[in-house]
C-alpha positions in Angstrom: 27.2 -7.0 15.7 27.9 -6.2 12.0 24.9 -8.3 10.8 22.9 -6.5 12.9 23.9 -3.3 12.0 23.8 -5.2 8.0 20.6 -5.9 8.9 19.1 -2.7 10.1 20.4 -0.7 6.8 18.7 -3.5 4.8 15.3 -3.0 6.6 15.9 0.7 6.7 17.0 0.7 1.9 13.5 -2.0 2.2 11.3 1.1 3.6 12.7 3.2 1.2 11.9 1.5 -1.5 8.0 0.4 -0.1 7.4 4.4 0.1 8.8 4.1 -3.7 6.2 1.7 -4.4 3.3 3.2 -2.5 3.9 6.7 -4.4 4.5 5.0 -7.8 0.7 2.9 -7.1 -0.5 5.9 -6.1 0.5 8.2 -9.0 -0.8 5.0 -11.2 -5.1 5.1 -9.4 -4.6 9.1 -9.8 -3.9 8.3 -13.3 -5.8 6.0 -13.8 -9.1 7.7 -12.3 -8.4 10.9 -14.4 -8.4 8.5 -17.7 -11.3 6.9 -16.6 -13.3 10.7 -16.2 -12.1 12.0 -19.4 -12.9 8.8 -21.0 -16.4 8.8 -19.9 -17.2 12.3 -21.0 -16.1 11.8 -24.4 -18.1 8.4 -23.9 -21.2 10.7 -23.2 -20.5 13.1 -25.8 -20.8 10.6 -28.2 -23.8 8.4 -27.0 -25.7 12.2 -27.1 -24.7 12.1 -30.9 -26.3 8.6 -31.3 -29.4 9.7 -29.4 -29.8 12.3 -31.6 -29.0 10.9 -34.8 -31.5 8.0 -33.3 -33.8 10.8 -32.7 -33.9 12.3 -36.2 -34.3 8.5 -37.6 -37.1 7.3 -35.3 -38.5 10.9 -36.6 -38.3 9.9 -40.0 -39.8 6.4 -40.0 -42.9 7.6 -37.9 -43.4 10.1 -41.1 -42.8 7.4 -43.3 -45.4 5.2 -41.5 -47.9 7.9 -41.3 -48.0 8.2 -45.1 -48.2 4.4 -45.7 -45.0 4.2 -47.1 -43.0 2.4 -44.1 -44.4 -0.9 -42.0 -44.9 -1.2 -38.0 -41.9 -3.5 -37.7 -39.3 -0.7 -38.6 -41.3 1.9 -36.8 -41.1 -0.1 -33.5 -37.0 -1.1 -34.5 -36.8 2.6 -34.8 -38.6 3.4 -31.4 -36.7 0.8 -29.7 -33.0 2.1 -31.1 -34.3 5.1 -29.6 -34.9 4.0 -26.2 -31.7 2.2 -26.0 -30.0 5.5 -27.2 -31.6 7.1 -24.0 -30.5 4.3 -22.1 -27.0 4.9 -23.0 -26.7 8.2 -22.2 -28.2 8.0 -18.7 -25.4 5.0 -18.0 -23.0 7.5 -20.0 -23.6 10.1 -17.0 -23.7 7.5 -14.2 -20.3 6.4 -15.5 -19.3 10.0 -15.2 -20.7 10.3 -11.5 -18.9 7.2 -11.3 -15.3 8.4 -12.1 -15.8 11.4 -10.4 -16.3 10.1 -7.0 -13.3 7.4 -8.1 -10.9 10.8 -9.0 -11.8 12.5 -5.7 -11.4 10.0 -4.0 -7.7 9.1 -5.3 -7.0 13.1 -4.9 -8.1 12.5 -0.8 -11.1 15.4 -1.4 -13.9 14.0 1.5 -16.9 16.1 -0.1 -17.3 14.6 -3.9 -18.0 17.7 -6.1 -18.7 17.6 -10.1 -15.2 17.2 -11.4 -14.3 18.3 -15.3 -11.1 16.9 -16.3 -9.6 18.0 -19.8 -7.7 17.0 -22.1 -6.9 14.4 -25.1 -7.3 10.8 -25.0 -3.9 10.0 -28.2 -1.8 7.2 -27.8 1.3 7.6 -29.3 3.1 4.6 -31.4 7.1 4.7 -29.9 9.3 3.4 -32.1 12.9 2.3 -31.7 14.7 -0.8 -30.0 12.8 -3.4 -27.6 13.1 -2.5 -23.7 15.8 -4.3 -21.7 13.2 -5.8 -19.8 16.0 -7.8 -17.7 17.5 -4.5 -16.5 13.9 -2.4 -15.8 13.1 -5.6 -13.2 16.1 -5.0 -11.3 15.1 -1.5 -10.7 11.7 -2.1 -10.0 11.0 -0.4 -6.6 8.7 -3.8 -5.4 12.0 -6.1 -6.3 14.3 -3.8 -4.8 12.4 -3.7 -1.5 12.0 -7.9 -1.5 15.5 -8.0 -2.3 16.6 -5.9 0.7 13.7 -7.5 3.4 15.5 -11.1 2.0 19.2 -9.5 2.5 17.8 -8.1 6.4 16.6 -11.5 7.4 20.0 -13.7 6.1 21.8 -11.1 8.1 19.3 -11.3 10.9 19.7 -14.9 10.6 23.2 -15.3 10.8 22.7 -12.7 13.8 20.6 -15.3 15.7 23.2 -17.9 14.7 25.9 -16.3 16.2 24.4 -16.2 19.5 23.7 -19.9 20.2 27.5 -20.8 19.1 29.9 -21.0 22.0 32.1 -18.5 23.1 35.3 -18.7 24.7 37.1 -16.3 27.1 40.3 -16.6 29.2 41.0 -14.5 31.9 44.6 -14.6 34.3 45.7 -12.4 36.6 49.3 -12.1 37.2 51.3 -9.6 39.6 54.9 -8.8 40.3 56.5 -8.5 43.4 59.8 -7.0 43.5 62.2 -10.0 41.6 59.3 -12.4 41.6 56.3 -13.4 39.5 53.5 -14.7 41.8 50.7 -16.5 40.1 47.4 -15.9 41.4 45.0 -18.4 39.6 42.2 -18.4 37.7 40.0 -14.9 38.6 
């Protein structure tokens, strides 16, 4: 009876820590899907300054070549750097659709509206003493939750163990009759 009741807490501390690891992979795709908007506006902010710095040079070399001064090669080099420019900003703003329908989609929103996310894309350097990575894996919520589903079933095991060994039980009856013990037998 007490492995079963072992087990049952087990299963019960092996839910627990699955709901820990569904929340924590959630919070991680929320994350994840805001970086990847904010990433790909800034991405499209700076393919528009290409395209336009792409712009002014394919300007320049068709002037150039309308005065004689530049050849047909760099004129088409110039017009093709252009049109890849283009290019990139139309994928740019698919990749923003893109992450937009990924962010709504982790926030649980069923119509996909334009989304503007804000913010800074810095990385900060931290500095100091190595993690214990020993100790963070024995907190891990996934190892936690393996740890206590392999503790349920050895206690469920040795649960379906003790049913198939034998058991023994005695029983007597006995009564007393004024001066005298009379023996029944076996009940």
């Amino acid at each position: 009876m007490a492995s079963r009741d072992s087990s049952c807490l087990k299963n019960v501390n092996a839910s627990q820590y699955n709901y820990d690891v569904t929340s924590s992979n959630i919070r991680l795709r929320l994350r994840t899907a805001f970086i990847s908007l904010l990433s790909a506006q800034e991405l499209l902010v700076i393919t528009k300054d290409i395209a336009a710095r792409r712009k002014q040079n394919a300007d320049l070399v068709k002037l150039l070549y309308d005065g004689g001064m530049e050849n047909k090669g760099s004129l088409l080099t110039a017009d093709a750097n252009l049109a890849q420019a283009v290019f990139n900003i139309v994928q740019s703003e698919r990749a923003i659709t893109v992450a937009q329908r990924q962010l709504s989609k982790e926030m649980g929103r069923a119509a996909v509206r334009p989304i503007q996310a804000s913010g800074s894309l810095e990385v900060t350097t931290v500095k100091g003493e190595k993690p214990n990575f020993e100790a963070l894996a024995t907190i891990n919520p996934s190892l936690e939750n393996l740890s206590s589903l392999t503790e349920a079933a050895q206690y469920g095991l040795k649960s379906a163990k003790a049913e198939f060994f034998p058991t023994i039980s005695a029983t007597s009856r006995a009564a007393v009759a004024g001066q005298t013990f009379i023996r029944l037998g076996p009940c």
